[in-house]
C-alpha positions in Angstrom: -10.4 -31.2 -7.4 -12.2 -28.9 -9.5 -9.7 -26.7 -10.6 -6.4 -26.9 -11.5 -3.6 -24.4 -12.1 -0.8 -26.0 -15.1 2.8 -24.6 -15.8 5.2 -26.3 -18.0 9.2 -25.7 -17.8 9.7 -22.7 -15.3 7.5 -22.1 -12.0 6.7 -18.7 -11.1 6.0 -17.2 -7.8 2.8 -15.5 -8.5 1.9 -18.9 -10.0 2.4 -20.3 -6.5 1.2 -17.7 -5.0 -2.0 -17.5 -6.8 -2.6 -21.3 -6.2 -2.5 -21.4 -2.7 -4.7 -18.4 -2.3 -7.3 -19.5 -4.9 -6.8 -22.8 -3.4 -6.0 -24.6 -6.6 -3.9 -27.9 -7.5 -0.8 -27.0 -8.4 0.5 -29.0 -11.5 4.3 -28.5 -12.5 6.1 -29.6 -15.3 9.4 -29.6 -15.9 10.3 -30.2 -19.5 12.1 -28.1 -22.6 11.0 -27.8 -26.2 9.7 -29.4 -28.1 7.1 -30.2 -24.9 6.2 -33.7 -25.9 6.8 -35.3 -22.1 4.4 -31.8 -20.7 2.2 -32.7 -23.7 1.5 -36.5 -22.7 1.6 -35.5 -18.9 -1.4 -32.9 -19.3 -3.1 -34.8 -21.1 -3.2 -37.6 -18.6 -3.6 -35.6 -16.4 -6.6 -33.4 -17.2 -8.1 -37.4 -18.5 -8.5 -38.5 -15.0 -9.2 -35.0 -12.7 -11.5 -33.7 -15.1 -11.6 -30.3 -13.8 -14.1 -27.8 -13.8 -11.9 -24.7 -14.5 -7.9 -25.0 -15.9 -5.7 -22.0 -15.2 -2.2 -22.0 -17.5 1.0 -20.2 -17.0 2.4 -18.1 -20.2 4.5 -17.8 -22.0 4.8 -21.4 -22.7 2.4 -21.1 -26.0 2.1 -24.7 -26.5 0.5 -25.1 -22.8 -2.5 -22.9 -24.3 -3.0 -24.5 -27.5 -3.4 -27.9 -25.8 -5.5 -26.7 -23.3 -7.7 -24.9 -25.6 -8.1 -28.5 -27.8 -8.8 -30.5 -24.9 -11.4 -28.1 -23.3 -13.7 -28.6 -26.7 -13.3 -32.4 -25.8 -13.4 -32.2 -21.6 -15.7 -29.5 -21.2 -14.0 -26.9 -19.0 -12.9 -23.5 -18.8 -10.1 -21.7 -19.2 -8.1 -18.9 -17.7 -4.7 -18.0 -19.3 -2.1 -16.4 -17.0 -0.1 -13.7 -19.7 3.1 -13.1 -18.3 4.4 -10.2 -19.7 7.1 -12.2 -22.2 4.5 -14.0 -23.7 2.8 -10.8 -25.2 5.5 -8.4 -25.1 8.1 -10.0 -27.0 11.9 -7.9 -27.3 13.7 -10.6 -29.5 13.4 -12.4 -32.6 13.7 -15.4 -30.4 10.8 -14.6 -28.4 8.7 -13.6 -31.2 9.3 -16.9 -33.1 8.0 -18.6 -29.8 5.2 -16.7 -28.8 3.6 -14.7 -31.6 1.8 -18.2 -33.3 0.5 -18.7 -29.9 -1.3 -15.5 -29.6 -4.7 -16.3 -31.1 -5.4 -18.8 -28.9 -6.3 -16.8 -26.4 -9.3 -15.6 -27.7 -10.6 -19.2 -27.0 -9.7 -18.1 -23.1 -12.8 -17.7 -21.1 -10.5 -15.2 -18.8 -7.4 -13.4 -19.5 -5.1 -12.3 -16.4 -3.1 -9.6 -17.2 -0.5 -8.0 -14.8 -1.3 -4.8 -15.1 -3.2 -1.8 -16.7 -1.1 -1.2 -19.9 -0.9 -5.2 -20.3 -4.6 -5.7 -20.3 -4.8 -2.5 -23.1 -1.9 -4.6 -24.7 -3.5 -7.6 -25.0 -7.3 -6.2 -26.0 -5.0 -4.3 -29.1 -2.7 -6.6 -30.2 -4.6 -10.0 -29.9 -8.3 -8.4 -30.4 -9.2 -10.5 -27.6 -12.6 -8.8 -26.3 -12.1 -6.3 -23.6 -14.3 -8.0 -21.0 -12.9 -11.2 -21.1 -9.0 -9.4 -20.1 -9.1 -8.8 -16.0 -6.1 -7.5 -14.4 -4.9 -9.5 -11.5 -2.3 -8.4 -9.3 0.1 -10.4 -7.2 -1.4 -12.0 -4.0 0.5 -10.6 -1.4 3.7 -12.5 -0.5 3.8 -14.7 2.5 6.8 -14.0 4.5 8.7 -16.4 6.4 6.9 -17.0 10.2 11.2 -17.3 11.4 13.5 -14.2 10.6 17.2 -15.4 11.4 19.5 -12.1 10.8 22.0 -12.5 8.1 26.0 -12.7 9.0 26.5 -9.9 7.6 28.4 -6.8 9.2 25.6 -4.1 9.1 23.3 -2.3 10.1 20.3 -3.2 8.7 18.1 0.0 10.1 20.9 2.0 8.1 20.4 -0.1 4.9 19.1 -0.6 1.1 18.2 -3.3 -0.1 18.6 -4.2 -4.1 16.5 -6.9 -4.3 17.4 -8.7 -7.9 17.6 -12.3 -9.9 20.8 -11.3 -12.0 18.9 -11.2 -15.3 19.2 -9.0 -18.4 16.6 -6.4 -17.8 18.0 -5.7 -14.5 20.5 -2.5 -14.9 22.4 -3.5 -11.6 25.8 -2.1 -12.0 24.0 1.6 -13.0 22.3 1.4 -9.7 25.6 0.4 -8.1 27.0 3.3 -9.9 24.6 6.2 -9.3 24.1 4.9 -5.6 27.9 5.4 -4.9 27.8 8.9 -6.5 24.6 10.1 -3.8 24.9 12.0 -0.3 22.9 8.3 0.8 25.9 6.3 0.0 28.1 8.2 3.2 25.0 7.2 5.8 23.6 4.0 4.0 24.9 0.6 2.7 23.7 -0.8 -0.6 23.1 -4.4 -0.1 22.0 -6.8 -3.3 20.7 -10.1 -3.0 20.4 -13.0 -5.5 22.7 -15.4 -7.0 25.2 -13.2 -8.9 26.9 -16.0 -10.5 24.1 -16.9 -12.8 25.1 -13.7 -14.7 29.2 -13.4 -14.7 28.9 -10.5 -17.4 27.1 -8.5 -15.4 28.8 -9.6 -11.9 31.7 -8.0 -13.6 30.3 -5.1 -14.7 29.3 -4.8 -10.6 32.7 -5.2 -9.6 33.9 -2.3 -12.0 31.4 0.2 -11.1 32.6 0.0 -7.3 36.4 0.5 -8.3 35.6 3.8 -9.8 34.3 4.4 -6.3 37.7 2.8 -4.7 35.3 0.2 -3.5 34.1 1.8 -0.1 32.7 -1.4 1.8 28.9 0.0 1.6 28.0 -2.7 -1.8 26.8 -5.8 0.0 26.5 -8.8 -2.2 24.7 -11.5 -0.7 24.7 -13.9 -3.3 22.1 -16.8 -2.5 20.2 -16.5 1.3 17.5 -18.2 2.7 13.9 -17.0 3.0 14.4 -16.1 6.5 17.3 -14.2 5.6 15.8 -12.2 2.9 12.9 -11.4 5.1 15.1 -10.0 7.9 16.5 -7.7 5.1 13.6 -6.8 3.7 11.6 -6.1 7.6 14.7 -4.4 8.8 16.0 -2.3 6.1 15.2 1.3 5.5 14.4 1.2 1.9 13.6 -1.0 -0.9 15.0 -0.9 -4.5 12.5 -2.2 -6.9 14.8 -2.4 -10.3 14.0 -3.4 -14.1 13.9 -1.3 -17.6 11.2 -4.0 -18.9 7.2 -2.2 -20.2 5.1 -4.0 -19.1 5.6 -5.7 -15.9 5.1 -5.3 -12.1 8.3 -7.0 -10.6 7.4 -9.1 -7.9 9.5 -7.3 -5.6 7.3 -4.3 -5.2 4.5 -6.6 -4.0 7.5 -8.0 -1.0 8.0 -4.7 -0.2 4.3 -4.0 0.3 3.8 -7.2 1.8 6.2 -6.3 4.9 5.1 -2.6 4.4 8.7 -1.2 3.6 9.1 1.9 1.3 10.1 1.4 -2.2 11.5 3.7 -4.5 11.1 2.4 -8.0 11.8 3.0 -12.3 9.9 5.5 -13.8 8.4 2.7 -16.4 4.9 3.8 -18.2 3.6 0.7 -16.7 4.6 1.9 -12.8 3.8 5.4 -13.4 0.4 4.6 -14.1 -0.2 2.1 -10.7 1.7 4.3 -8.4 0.6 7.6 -10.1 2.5 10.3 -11.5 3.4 12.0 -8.3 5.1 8.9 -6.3 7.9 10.9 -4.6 10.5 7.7 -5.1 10.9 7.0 -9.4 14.4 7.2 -11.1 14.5 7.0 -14.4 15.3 4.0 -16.6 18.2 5.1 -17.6 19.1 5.5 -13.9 20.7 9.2 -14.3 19.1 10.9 -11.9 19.3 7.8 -9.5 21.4 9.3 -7.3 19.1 12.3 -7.2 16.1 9.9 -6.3 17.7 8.5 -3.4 19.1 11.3 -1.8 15.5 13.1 -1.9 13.8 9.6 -0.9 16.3 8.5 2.3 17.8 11.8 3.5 14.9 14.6 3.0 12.9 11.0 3.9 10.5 11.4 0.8 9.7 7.9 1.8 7.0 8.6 4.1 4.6 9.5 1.0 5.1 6.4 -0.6 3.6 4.6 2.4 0.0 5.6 1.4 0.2 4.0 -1.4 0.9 0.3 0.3 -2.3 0.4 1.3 -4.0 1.3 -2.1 -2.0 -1.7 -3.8 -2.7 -4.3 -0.5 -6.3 -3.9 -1.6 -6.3 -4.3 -5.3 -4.2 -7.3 -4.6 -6.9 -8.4 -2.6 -9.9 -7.6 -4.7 -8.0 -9.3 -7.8 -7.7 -12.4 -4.9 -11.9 -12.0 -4.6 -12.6 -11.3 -8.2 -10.8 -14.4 -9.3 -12.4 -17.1 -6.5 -15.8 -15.5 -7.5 -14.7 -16.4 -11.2 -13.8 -20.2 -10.2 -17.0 -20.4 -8.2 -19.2 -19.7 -11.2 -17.6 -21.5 -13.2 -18.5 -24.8 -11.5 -21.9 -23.8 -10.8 -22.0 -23.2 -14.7 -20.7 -26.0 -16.3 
């Protein structure tokens, strides 16, 4: 195997996604601070395959710094995945974590960044050398091959779908909110997938938005579904919300929503307005007050259609970043 893609602790979709379509070895570690089981295991690892080219998943800081040593020692190259918590750190915590790490990827021989304003991030804050940052979006999601339709009493051509993990940055009871205060909310059901009871706070918070609204039976929670029933959603619904109030970052939700070319209306972040373009008829703001607004002018005056054109744009850079990074890999082992 001449290339290998590591991640310690947490495995990422794009992660998996980009290994199967670069067609690299996928090496997973599942350990916590202070790494010393990950440590040992890459080393052995990287030992015996001797690859030519080692990608890394961030933010695990430690991942790079031991990859950076052993490449002096094992001769091959690296490219260093920066997920956006990694660079663009919110909490003391994170900072602590991450900030020490941060030099080391000037020893990168490639830089993935998410995005546009990452890649400007990361040239600014960590002086790495503009030519050696390349933004790389998401492969394209692989849907399931079977759809089996959810039990779930709806219909799905008269639905939205919130498309969400329960984590912090993820303003779902605003959305639930401002949803139930639109026109759409008479002719549309809100349905919102993922496992709610990773985040019991916020479940809560959920539960008291829809009693302001006398809890009409248009908020769907799913909770956990299987792929093929998140596909159907996703294939048969008539809109997609793509939600978070976090610079920096493409969710990966967007790119499921392009993959099954389904309309997406999505926050006004610097980050989004810049990919999609100032003019995407479907952005709310991040404070989600004129959410209502958004989705009224998106689903009922069907604003929706115009943000079809740009599928296509973001299906090809997702491709070219595909192209781009196998020309990369292919180089590499002619080089070294």
């Amino acid at each position: 195997m001449s290339s290998i893609f590591v991640a310690w602790r947490r495995l990422s979709r794009r992660t998996e996604d980009l290994s199967r379509e670069l067609g690299l070895e996928l090496i997973f570690i599942r350990d916590r601070p202070p790494y010393a089981k990950a440590f040992a295991k890459t080393l052995e690892i990287l030992q015996k395959k001797k690859p030519r080219v080692v990608f890394v998943q961030l933010p695990q800081g430690p991942l790079l710094a031991e990859v950076v040593t052993l490449s002096k020692l094992l001769k091959f190259r690296i490219a260093a995945d920066v997920h956006t918590g990694f660079i663009y750190t919110t909490t003391f915590k994170e900072t602590l974590l991450n900030k020490p790490f941060h030099r080391y990827l000037r020893s990168a021989d490639l830089v993935l960044a998410h995005n546009i304003l990452e890649k400007e991030l990361i040239v600014k804050k960590v002086r790495v050398t503009e030519d050696k940052v390349m933004v790389v979006y998401d492969p394209l999601p692989t849907p399931s091959q079977r759809l089996t339709k959810p039990e779930i009493d709806v219909d799905f051509n008269r639905a939205i779908v919130l498309p969400v993990s329960w984590a912090p940055d993820e303003p779902i009871d605003r959305a639930v909110e401002e949803f139930l205060k639109s026109r759409a909310s008479k002719e549309y059901t809100l349905i919102i997938t993922g496992n709610y009871k990773r985040n019991p706070k916020l479940y809560n918070k959920v539960v008291e938005a829809t009693k302001k609204f006398e809890a009409r039976n248009n908020i769907v929670l799913t909770g956990f579904i299987p792929d093929e029933q998140y596909w159907y959603l996703l294939k048969n619904c008539k809109l997609v919300i793509v939600l978070t109030n976090r610079e920096y970052t493409i969710p990966h939700t967007m790119w499921e929503a392009v993959a099954v070319q389904k309309p997406f209306a999505t926050v006004k972040t610097r980050t989004l307005e810049m990919e999609l373009g100032s003019d995407y008829p479907c952005m709310f703001k991040q404070d989600l007050s004129d959410f209502s607004i958004a989705l009224n002018k998106c689903v009922l005056e069907e604003e929706f259609k115009k943000t079809l054109n740009i599928i296509g744009v973001l299906v090809t850079r997702s491709r070219e970043s595909i192209k781009t990074l196998k020309e990369f890999i292919q180089n590499s082992i002619y080089r070294l």
